[in-house]
Every structure is written in C-alpha cells, then in structure tokens.
PyMOL Python script that loads the backbone (N, CA, C, O; Angstrom):
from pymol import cmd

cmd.read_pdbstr("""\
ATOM      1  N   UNK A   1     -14.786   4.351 -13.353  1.00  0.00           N
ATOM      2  CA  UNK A   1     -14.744   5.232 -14.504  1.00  0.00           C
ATOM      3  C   UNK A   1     -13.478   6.084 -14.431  1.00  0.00           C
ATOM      4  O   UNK A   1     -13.181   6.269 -13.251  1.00  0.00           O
ATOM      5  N   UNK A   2     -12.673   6.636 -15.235  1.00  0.00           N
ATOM      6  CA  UNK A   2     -11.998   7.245 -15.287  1.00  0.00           C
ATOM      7  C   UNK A   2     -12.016   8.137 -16.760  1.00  0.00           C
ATOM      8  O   UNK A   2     -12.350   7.669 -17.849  1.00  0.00           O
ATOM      9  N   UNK A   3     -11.499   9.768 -16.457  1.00  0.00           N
ATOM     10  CA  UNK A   3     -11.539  10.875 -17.071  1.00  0.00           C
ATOM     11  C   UNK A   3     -10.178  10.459 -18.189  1.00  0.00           C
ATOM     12  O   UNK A   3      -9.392   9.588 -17.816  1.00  0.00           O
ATOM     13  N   UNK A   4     -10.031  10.948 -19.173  1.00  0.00           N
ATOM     14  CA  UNK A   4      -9.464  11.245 -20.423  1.00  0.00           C
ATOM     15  C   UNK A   4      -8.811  12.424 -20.909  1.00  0.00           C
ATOM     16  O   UNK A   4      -9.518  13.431 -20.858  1.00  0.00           O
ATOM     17  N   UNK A   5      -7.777  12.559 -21.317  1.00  0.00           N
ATOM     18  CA  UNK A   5      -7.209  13.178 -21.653  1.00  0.00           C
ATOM     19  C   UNK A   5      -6.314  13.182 -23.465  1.00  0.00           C
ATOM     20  O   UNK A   5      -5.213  12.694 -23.720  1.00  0.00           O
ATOM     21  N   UNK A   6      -7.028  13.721 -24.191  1.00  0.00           N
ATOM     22  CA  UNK A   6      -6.884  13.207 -25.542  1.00  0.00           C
ATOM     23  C   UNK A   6      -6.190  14.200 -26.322  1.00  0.00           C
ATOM     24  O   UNK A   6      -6.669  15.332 -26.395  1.00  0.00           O
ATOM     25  N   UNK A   7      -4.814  13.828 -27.082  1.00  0.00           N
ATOM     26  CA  UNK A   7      -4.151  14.450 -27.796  1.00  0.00           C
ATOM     27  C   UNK A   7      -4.869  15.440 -28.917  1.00  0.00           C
ATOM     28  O   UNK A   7      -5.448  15.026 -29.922  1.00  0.00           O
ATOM     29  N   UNK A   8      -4.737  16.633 -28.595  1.00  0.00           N
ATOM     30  CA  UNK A   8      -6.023  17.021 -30.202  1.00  0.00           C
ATOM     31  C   UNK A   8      -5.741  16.792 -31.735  1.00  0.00           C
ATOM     32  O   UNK A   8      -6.352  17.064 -32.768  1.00  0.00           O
ATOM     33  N   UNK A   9      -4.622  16.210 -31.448  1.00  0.00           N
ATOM     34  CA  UNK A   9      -4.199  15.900 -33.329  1.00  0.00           C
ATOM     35  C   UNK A   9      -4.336  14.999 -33.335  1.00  0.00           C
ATOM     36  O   UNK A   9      -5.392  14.743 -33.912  1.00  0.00           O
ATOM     37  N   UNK A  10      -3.702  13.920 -32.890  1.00  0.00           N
ATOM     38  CA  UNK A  10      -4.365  12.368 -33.257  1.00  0.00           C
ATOM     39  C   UNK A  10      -5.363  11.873 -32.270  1.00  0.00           C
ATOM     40  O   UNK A  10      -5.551  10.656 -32.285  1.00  0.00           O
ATOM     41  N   UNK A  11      -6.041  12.585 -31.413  1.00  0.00           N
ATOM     42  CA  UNK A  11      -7.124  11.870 -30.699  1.00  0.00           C
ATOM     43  C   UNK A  11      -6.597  10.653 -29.810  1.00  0.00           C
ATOM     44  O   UNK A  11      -7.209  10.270 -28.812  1.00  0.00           O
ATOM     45  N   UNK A  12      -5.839  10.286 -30.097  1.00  0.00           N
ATOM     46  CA  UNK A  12      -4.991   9.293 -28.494  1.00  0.00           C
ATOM     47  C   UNK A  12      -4.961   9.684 -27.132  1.00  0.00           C
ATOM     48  O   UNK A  12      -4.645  10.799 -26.718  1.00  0.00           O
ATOM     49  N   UNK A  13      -5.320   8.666 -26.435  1.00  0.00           N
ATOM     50  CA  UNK A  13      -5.103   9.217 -25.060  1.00  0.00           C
ATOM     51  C   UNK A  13      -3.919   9.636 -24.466  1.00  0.00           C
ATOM     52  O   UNK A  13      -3.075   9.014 -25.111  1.00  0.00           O
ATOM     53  N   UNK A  14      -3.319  10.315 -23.624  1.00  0.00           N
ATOM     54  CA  UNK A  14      -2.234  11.264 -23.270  1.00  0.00           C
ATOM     55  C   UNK A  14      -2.251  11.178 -21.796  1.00  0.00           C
ATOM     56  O   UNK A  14      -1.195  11.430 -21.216  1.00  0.00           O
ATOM     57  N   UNK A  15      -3.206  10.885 -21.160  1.00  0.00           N
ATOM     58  CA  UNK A  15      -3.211  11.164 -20.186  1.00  0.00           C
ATOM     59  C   UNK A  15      -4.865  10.406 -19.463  1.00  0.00           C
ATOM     60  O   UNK A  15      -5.835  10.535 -20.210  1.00  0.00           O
ATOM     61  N   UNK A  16      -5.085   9.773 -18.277  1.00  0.00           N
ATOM     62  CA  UNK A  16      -5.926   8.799 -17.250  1.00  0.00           C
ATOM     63  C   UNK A  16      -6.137   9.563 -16.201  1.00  0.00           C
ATOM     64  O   UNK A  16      -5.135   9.878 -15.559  1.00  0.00           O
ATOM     65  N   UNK A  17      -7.302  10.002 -15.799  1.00  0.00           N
ATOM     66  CA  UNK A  17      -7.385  10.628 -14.312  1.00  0.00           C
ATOM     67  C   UNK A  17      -8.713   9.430 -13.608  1.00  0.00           C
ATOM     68  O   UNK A  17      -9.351   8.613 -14.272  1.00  0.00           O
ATOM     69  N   UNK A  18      -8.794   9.616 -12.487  1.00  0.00           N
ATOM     70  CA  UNK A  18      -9.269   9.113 -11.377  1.00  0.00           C
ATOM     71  C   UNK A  18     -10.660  10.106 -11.249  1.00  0.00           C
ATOM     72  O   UNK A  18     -11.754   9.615 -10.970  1.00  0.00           O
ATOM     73  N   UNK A  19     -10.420  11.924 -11.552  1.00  0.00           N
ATOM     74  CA  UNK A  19     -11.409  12.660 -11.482  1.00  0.00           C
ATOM     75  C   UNK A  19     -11.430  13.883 -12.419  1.00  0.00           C
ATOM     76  O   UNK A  19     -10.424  14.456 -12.838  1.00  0.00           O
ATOM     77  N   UNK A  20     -12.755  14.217 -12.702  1.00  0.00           N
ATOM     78  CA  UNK A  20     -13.041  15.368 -13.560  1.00  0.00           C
ATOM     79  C   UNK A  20     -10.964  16.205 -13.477  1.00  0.00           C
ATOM     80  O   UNK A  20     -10.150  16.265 -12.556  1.00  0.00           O
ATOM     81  N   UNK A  21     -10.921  16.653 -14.903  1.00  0.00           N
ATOM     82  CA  UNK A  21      -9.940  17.552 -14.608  1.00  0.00           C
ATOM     83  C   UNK A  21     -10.587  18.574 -15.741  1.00  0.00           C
ATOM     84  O   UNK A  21     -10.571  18.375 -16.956  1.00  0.00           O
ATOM     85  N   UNK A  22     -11.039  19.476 -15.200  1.00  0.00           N
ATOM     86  CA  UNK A  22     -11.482  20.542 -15.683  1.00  0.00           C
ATOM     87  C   UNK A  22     -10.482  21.506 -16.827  1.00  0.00           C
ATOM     88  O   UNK A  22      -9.393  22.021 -16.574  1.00  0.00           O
ATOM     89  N   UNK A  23     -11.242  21.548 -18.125  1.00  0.00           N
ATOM     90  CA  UNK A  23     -10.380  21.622 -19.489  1.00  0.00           C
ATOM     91  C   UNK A  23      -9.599  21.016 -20.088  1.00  0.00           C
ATOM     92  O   UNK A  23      -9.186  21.352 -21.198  1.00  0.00           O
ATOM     93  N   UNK A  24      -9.249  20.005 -19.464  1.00  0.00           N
ATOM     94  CA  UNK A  24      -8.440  18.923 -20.452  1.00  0.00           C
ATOM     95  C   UNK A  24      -8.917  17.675 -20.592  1.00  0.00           C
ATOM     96  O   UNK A  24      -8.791  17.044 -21.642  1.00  0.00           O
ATOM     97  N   UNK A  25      -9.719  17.051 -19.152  1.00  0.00           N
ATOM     98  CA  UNK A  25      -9.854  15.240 -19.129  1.00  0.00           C
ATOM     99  C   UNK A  25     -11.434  15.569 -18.276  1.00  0.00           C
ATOM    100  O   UNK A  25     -11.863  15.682 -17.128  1.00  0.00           O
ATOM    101  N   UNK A  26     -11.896  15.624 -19.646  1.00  0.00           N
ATOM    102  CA  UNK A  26     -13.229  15.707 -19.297  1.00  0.00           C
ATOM    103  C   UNK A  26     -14.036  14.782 -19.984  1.00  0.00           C
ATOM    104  O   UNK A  26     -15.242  15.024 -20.025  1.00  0.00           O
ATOM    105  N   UNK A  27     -13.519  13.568 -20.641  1.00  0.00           N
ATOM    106  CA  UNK A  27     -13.733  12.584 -21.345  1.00  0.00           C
ATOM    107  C   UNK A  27     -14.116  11.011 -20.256  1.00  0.00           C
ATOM    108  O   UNK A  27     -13.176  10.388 -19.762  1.00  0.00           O
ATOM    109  N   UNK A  28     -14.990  10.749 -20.121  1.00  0.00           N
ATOM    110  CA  UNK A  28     -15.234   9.812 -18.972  1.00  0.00           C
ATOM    111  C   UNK A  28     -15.482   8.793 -19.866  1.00  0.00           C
ATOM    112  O   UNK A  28     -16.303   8.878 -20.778  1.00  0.00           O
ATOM    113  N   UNK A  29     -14.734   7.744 -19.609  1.00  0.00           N
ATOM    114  CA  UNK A  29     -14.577   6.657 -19.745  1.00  0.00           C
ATOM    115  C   UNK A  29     -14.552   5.227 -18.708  1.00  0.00           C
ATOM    116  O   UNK A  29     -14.030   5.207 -17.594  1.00  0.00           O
ATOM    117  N   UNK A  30     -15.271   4.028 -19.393  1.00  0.00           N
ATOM    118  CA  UNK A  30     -14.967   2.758 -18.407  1.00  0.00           C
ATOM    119  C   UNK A  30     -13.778   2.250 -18.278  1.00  0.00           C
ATOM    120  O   UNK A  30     -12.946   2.201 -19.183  1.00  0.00           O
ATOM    121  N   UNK A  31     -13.641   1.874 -17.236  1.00  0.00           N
ATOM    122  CA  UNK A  31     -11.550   1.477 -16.953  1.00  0.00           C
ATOM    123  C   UNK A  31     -11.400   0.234 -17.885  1.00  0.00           C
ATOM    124  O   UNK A  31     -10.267  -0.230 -18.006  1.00  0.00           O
ATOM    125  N   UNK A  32     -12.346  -0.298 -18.495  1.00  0.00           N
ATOM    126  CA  UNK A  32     -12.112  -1.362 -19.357  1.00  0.00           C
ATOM    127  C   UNK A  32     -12.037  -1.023 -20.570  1.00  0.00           C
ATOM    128  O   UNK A  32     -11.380  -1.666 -21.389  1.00  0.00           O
ATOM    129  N   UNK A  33     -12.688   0.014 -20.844  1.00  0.00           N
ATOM    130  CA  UNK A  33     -12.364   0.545 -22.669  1.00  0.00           C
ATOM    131  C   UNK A  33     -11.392   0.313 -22.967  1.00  0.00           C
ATOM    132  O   UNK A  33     -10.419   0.428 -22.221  1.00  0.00           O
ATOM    133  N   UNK A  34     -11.336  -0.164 -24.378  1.00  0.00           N
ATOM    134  CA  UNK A  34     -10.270  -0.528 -24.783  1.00  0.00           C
ATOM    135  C   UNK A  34      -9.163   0.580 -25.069  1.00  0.00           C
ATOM    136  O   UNK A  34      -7.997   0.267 -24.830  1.00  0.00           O
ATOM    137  N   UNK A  35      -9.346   1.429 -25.398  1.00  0.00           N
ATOM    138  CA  UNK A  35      -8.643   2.909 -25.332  1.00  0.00           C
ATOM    139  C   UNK A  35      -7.830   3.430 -23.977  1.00  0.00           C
ATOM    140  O   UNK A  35      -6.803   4.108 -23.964  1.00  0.00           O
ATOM    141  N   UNK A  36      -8.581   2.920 -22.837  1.00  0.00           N
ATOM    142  CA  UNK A  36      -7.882   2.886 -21.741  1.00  0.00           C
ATOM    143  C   UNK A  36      -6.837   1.907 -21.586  1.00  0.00           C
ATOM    144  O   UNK A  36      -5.642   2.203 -21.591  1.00  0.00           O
ATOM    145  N   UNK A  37      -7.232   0.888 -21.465  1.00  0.00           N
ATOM    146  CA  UNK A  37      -6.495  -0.213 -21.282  1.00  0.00           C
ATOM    147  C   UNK A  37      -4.993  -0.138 -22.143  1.00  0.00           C
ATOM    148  O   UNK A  37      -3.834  -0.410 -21.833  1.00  0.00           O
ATOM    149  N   UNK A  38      -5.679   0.397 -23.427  1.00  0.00           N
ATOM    150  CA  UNK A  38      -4.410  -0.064 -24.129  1.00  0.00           C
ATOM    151  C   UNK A  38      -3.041   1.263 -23.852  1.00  0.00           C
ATOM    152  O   UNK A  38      -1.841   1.253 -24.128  1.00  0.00           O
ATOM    153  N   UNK A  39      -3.972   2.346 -23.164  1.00  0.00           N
ATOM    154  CA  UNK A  39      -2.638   3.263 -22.885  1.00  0.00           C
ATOM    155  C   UNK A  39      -2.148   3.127 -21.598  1.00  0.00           C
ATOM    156  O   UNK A  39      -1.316   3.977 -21.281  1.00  0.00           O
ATOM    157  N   UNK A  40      -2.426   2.315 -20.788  1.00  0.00           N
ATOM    158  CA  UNK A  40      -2.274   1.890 -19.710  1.00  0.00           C
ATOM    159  C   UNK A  40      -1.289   0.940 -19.663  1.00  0.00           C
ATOM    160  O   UNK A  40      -0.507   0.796 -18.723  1.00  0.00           O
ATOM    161  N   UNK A  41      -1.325   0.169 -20.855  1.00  0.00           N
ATOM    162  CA  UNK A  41      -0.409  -1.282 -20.774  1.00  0.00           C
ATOM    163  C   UNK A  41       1.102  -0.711 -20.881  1.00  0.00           C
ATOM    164  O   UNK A  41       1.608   0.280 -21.407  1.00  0.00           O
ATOM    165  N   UNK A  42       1.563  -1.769 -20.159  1.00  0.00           N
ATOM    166  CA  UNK A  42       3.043  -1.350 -20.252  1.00  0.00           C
ATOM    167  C   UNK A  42       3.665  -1.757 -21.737  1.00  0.00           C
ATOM    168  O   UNK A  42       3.127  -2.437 -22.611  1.00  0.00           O
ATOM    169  N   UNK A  43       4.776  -1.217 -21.741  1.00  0.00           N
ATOM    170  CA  UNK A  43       5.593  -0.951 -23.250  1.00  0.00           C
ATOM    171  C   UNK A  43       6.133  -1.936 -23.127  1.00  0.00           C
ATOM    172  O   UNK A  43       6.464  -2.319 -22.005  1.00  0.00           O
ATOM    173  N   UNK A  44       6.414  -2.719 -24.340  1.00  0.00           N
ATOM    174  CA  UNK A  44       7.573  -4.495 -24.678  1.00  0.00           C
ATOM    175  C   UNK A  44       8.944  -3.591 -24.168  1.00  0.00           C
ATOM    176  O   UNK A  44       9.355  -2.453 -24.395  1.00  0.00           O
ATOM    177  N   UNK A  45       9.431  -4.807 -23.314  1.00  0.00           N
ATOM    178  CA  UNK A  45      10.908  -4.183 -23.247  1.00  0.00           C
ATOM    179  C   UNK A  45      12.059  -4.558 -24.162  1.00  0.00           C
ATOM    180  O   UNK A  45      12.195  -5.747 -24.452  1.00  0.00           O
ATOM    181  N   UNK A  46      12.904  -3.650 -24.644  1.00  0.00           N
ATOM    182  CA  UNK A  46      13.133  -3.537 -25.444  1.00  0.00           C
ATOM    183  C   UNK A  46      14.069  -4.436 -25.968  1.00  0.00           C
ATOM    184  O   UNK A  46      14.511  -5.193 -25.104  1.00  0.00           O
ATOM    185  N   UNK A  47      14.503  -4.602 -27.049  1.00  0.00           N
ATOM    186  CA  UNK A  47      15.457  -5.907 -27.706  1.00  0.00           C
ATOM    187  C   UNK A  47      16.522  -6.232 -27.195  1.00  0.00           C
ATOM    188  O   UNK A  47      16.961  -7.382 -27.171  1.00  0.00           O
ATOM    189  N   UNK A  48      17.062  -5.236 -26.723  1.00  0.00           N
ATOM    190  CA  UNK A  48      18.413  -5.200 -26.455  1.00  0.00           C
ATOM    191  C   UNK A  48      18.427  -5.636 -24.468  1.00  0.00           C
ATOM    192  O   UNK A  48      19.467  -5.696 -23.812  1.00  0.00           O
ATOM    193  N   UNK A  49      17.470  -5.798 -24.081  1.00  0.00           N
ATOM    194  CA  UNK A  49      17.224  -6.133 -22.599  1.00  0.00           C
ATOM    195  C   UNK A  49      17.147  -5.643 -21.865  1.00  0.00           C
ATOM    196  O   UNK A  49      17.087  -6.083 -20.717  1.00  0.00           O
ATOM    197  N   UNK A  50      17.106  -4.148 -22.308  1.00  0.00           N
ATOM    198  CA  UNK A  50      17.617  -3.371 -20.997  1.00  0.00           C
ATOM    199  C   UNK A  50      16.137  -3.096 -20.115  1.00  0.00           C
ATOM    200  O   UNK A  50      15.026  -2.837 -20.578  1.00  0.00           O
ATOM    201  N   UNK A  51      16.465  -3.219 -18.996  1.00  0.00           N
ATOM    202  CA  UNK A  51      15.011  -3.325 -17.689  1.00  0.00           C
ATOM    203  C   UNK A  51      14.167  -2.253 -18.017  1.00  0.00           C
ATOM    204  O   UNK A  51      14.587  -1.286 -18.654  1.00  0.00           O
ATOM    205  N   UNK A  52      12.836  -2.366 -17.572  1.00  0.00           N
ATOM    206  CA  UNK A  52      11.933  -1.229 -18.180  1.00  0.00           C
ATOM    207  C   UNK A  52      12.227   0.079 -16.697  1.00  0.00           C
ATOM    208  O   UNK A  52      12.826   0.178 -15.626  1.00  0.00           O
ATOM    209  N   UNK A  53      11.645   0.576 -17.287  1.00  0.00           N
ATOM    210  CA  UNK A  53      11.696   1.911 -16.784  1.00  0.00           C
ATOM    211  C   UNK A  53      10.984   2.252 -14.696  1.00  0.00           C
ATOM    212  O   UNK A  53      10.553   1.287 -14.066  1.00  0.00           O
ATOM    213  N   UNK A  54      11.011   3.167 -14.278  1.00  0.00           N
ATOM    214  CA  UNK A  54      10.017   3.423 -13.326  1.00  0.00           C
ATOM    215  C   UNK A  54       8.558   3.884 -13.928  1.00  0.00           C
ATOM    216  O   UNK A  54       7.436   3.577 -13.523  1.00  0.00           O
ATOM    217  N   UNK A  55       8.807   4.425 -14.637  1.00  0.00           N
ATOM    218  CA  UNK A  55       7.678   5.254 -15.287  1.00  0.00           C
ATOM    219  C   UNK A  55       6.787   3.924 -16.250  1.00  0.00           C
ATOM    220  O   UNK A  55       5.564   4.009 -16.359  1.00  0.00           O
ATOM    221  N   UNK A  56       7.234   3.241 -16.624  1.00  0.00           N
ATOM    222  CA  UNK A  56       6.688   1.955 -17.262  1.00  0.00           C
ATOM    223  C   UNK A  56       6.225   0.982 -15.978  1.00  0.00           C
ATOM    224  O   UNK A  56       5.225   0.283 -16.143  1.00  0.00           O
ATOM    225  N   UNK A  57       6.719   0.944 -15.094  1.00  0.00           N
ATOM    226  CA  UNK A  57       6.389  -0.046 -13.831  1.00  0.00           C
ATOM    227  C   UNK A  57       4.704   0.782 -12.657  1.00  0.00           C
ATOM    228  O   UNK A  57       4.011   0.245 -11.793  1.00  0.00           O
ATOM    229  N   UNK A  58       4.675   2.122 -13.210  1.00  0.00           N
ATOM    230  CA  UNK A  58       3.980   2.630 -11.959  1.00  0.00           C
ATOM    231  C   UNK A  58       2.908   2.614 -13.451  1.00  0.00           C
ATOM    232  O   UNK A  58       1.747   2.643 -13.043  1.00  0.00           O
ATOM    233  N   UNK A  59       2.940   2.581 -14.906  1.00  0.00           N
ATOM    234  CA  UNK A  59       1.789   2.520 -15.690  1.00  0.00           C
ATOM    235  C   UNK A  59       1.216   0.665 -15.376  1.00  0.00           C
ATOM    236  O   UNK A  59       0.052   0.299 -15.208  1.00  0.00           O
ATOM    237  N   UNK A  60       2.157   0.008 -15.381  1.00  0.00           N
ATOM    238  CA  UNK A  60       1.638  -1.568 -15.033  1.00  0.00           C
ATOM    239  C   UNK A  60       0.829  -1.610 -14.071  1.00  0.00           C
ATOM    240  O   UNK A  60      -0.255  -2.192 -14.114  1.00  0.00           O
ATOM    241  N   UNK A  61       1.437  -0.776 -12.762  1.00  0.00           N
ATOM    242  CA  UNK A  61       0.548  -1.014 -12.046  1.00  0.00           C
ATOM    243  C   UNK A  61      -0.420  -0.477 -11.624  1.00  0.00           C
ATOM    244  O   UNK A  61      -0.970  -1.038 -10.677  1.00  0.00           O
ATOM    245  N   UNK A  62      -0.957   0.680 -12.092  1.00  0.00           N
ATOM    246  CA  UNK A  62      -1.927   1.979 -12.840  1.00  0.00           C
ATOM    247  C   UNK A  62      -2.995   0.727 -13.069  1.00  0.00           C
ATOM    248  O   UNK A  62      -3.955   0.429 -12.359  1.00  0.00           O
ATOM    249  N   UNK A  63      -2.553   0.127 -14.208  1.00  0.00           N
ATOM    250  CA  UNK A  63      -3.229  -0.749 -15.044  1.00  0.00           C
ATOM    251  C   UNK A  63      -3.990  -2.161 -14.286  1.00  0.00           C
ATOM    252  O   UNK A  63      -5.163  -2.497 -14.452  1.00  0.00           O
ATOM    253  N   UNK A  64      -3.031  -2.815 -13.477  1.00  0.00           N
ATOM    254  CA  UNK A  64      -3.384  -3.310 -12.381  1.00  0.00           C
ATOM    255  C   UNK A  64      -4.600  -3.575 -11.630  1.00  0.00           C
ATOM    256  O   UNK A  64      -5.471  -4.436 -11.504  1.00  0.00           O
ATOM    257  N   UNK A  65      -4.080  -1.867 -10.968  1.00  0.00           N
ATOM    258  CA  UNK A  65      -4.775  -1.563  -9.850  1.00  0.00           C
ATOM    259  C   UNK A  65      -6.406  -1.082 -10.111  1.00  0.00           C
ATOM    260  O   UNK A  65      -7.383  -1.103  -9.363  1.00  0.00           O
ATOM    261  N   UNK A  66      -6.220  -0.630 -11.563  1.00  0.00           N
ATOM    262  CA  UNK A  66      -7.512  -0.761 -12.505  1.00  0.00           C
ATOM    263  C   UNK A  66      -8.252  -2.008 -12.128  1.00  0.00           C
ATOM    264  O   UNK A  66      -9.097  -2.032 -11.233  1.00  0.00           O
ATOM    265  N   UNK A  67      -7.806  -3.315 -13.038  1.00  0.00           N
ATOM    266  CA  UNK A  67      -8.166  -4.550 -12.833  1.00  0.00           C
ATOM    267  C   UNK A  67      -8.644  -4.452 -11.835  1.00  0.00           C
ATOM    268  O   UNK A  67      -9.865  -4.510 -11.974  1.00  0.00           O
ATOM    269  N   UNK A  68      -8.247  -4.278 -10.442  1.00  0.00           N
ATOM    270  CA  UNK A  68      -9.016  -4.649  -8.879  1.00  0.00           C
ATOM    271  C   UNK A  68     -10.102  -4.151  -8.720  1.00  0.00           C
ATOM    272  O   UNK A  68     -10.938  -4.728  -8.025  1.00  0.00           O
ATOM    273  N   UNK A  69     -10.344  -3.042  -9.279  1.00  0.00           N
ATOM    274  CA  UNK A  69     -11.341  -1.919  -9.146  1.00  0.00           C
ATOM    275  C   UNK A  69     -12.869  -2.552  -9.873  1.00  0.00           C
ATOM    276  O   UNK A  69     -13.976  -2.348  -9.374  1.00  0.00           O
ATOM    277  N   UNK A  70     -12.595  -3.445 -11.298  1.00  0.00           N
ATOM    278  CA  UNK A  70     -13.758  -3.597 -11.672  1.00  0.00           C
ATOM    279  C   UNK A  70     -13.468  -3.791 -13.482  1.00  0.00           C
ATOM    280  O   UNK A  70     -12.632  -3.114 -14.080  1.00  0.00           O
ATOM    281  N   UNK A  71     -14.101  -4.553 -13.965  1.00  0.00           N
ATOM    282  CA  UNK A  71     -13.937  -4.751 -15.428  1.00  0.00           C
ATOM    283  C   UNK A  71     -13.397  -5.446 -15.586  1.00  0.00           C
ATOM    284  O   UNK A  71     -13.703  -6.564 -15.170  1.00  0.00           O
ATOM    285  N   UNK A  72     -12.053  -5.185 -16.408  1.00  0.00           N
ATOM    286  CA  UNK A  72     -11.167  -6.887 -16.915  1.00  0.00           C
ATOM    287  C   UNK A  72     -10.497  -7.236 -15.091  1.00  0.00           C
ATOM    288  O   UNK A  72     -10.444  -6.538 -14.078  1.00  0.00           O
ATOM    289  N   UNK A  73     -10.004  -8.935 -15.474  1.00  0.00           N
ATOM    290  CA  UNK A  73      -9.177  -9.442 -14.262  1.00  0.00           C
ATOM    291  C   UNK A  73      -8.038  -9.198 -14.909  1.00  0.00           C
ATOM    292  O   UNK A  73      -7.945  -9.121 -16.134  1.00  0.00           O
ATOM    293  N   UNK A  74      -7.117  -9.065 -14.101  1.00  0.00           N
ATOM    294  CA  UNK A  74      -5.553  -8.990 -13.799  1.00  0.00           C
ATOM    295  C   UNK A  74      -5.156 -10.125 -15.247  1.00  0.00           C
ATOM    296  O   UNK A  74      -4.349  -9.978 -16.165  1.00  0.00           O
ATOM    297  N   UNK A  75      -6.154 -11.288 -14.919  1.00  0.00           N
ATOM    298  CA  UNK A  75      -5.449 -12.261 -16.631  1.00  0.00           C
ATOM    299  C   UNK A  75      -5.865 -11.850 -17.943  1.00  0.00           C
ATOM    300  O   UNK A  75      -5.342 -12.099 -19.029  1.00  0.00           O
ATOM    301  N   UNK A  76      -7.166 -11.000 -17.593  1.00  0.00           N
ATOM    302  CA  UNK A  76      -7.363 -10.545 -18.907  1.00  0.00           C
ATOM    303  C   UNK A  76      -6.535  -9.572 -19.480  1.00  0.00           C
ATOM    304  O   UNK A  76      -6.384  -9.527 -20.701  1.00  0.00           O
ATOM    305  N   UNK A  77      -5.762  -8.476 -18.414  1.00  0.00           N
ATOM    306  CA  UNK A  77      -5.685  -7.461 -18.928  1.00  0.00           C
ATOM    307  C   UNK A  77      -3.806  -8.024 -19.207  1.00  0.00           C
ATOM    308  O   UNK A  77      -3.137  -7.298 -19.942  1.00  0.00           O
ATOM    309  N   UNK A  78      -3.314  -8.936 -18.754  1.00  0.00           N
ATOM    310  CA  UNK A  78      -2.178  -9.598 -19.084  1.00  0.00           C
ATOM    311  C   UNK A  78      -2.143 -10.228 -20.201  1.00  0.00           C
ATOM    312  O   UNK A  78      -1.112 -10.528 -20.804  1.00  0.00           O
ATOM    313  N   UNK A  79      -3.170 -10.445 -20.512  1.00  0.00           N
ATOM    314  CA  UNK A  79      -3.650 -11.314 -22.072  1.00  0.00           C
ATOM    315  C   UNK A  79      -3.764 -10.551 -23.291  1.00  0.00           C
ATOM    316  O   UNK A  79      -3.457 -10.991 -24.399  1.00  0.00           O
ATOM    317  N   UNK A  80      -4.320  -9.119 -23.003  1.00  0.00           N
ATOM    318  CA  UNK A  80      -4.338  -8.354 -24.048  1.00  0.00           C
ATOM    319  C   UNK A  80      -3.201  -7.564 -24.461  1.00  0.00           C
ATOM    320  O   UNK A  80      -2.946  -6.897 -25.464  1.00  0.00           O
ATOM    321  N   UNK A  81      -2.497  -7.883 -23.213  1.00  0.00           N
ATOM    322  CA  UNK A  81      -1.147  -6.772 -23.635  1.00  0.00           C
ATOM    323  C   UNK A  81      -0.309  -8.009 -24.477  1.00  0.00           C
ATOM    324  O   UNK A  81      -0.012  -7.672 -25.623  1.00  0.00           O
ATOM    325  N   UNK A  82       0.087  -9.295 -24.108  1.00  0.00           N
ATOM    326  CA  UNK A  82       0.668  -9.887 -24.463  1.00  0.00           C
ATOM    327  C   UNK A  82       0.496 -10.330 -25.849  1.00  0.00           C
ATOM    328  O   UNK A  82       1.400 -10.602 -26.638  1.00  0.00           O
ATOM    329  N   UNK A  83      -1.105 -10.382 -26.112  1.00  0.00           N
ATOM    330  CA  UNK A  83      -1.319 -10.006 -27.465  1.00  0.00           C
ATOM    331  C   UNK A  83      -1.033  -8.953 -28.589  1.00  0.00           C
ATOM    332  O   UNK A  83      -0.659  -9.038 -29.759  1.00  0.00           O
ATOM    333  N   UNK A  84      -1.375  -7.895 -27.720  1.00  0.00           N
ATOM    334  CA  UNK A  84      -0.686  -6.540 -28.464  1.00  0.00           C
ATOM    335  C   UNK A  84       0.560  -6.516 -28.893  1.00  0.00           C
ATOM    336  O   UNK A  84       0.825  -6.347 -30.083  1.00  0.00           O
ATOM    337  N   UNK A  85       1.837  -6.752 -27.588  1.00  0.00           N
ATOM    338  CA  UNK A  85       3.082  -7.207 -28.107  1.00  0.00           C
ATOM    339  C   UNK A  85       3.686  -8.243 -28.760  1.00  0.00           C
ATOM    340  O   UNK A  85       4.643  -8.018 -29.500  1.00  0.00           O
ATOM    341  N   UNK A  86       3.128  -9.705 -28.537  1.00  0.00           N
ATOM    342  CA  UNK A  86       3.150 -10.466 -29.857  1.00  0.00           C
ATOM    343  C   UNK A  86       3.124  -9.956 -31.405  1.00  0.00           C
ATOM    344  O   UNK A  86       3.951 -10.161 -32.293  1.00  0.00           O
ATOM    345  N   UNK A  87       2.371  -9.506 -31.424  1.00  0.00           N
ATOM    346  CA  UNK A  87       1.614  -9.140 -32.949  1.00  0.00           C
ATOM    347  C   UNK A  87       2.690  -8.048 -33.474  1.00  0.00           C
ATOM    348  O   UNK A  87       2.774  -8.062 -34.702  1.00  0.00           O
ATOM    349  N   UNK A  88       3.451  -7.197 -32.900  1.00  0.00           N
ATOM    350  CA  UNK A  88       4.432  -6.111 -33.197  1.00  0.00           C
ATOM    351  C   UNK A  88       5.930  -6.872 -34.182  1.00  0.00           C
ATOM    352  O   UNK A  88       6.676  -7.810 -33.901  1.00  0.00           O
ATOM    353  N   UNK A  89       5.888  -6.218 -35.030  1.00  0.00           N
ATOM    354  CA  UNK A  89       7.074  -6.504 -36.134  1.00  0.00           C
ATOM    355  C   UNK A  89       8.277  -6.428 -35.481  1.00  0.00           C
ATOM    356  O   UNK A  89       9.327  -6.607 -36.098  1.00  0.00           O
TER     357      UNK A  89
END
""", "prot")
cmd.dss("prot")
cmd.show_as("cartoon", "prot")
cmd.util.cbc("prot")
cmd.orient("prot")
C-alpha cells in the first residue's frame, strides 16, 4: 500500500509515500491503482533524443521496485506505460 499525496486543484497525485505522512499523504492507496502507477511511470523521452533525466530514472525504478513488492509484474507495468505513450499526439 502506499500513502498519497494529491494536488488540491486538480486532484492528481504529486507525490507516493511508503508511510502515513501526516497532513498531506494520508490517502492510502494499492501500489497497483491505476492513479499510482500512472504517476509513477516514467515520462516518453523526448523527440529530440535527449537522455531522460535522474529524476525520471529513480521514478522508473520507484515504479519497478513497486512491481516486486506485489500487484502488477514488471511486464505489466511496462505494458501500460508503453501504452500510455503510444497513444500521445
């Protein structure tokens, strides 16, 4: 399970904790929700090629290390991102 952290204007997640964080990510969620997952996935890199980020590499493997823990496998959760970024204009 992991805690939540939700933007108050658009209700998006902002932020994934591991444990209660008292006044902000008090939203408990399954590591498979789709709401998780999908802020978890790493970002398409970008057109122009340039390598993704650190901060994009430690959310992959955030996301990952999720997978090991319980819920989707490592192919599922590679499957949904690749879907997600397919589908983008």
């Amino acid at each position: 399970m992991s805690y939540v952290e939700r933007d108050s204007v658009s209700g998006e997640i902002k932020g994934v904790y591991r444990q209660l964080q008292s006044g902000y990510a008090e939203e408990e969620l399954p590591d498979n929700h789709p709401d998780v997952v999908a802020f978890l996935a790493p970002k398409p890199i970008p057109p122009n090629g340039s390598n993704i980020d650190n901060a994009e590499r430690k959310t992959l493997a955030m996301a990952l290390a999720l997978a090991d823990v319980g819920g989707l496998t490592r192919a599922q959760i590679k499957a949904l991102y690749k879907a997600k970024y397919d589908s983008l204009p």
